[in-house]
C-alpha positions as CSV (number, residue, x, y, z in Angstrom):
1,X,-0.2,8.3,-17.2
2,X,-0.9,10.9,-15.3
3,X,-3.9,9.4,-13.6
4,X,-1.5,6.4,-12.7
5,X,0.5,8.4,-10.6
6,X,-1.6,9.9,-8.6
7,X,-3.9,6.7,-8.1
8,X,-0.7,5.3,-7.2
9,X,0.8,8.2,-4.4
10,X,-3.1,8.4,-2.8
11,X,-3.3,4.6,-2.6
12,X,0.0,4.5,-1.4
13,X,-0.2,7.4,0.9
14,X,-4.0,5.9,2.3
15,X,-1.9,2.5,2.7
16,X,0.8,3.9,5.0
17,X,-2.5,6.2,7.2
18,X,-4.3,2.6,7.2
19,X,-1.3,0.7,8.7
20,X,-0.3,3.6,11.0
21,X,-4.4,3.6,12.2
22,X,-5.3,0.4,12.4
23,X,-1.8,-1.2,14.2
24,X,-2.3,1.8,16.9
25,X,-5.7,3.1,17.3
26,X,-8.5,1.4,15.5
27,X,-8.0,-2.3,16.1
28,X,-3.9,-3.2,17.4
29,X,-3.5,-6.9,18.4
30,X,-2.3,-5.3,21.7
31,X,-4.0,-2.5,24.0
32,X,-2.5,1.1,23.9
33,X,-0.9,0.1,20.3
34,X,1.3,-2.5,18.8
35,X,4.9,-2.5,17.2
36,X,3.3,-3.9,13.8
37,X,2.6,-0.4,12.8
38,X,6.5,-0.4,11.9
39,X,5.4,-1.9,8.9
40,X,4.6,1.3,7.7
41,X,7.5,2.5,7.7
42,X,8.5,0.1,5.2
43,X,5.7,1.6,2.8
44,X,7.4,5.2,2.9
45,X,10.6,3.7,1.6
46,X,8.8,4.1,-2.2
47,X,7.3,7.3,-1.0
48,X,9.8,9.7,-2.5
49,X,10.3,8.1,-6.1
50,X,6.3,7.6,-6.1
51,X,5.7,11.1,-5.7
52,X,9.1,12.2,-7.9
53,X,7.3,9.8,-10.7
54,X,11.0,7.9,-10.7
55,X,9.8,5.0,-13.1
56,X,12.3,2.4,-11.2
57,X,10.5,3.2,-7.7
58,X,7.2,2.1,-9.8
59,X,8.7,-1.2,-10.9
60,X,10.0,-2.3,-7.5
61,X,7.4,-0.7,-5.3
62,X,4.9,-3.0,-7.5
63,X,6.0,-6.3,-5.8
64,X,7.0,-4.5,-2.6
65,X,3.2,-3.8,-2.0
66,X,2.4,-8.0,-2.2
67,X,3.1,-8.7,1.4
68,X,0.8,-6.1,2.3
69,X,-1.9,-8.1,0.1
70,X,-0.6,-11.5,1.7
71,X,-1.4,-10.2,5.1
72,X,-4.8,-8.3,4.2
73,X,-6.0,-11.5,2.8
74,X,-4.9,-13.5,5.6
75,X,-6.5,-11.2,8.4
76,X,-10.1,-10.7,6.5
77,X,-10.3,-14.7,6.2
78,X,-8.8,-15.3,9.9
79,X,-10.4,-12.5,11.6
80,X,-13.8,-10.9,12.3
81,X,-15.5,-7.0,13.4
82,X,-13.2,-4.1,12.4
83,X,-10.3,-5.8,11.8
84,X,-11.5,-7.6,9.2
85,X,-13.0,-4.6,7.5
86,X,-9.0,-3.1,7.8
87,X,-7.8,-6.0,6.3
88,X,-10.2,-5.9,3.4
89,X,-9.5,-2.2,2.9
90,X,-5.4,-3.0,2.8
91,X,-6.6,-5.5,0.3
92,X,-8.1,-2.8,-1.9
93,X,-5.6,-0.6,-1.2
94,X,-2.5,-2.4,-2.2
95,X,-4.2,-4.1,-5.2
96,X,-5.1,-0.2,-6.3
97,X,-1.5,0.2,-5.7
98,X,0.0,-2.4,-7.6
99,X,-2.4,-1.7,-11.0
100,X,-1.2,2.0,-11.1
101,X,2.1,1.1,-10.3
102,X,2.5,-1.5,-13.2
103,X,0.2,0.6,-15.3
104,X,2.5,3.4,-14.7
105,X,5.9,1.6,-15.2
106,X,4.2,0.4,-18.7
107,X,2.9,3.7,-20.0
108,X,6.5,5.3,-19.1
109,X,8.5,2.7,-20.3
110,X,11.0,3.6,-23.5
111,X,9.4,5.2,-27.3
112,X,6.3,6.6,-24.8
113,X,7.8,9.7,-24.5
């Protein structure tokens, strides 16, 4: 359980950097930056009661995360170059995500402890 966690809080953490990165340095759909790094601001909602190990925040945060696959998926198949290689390291990211997540809900659920 424990390594659930923390695959979960360092996948979730390297999401949020990734977004943050790609959206205003390393490849933004506009020069000098672009407002689609809000989006990760929506990934530090979870942030608290990922860290706190709030078994609720696992459950929802799980299918929270799927929109970031969605768009990963849809960038590496539309796009080419570096953003591309973001979007098929957002795909890894949030999938990593999402299997400690659910493994973590499941191992904390009720009688495991």
């Amino acid at each position: 359980m424990r390594a659930c966690k923390l695959g979960a809080s360092v996948s979730l953490i390297a999401l949020i950097a990734l977004c943050l990165a790609w959206e205003l340095w390393l490849a933004p759909l506009r020069p000098g930056g672009s407002w689609l790094a809000l989006k990760a601001l929506l990934l530090a909602l979870p942030l608290g009661g990922i860290l706190a190990g709030r078994r609720y925040t696992y459950q929802w945060s799980s299918l929270f995360v799927l929109p970031y696959f969605a768009e990963g998926a849809t960038r590496a198949w539309a796009e080419r170059g570096t953003p591309q290689a973001l979007a098929i390291a957002e795909i890894a990211l949030s999938l990593a995500f999402f299997a400690c997540a659910v493994a973590y809900a499941r191992l904390s659920g009720r009688g495991s402890g």
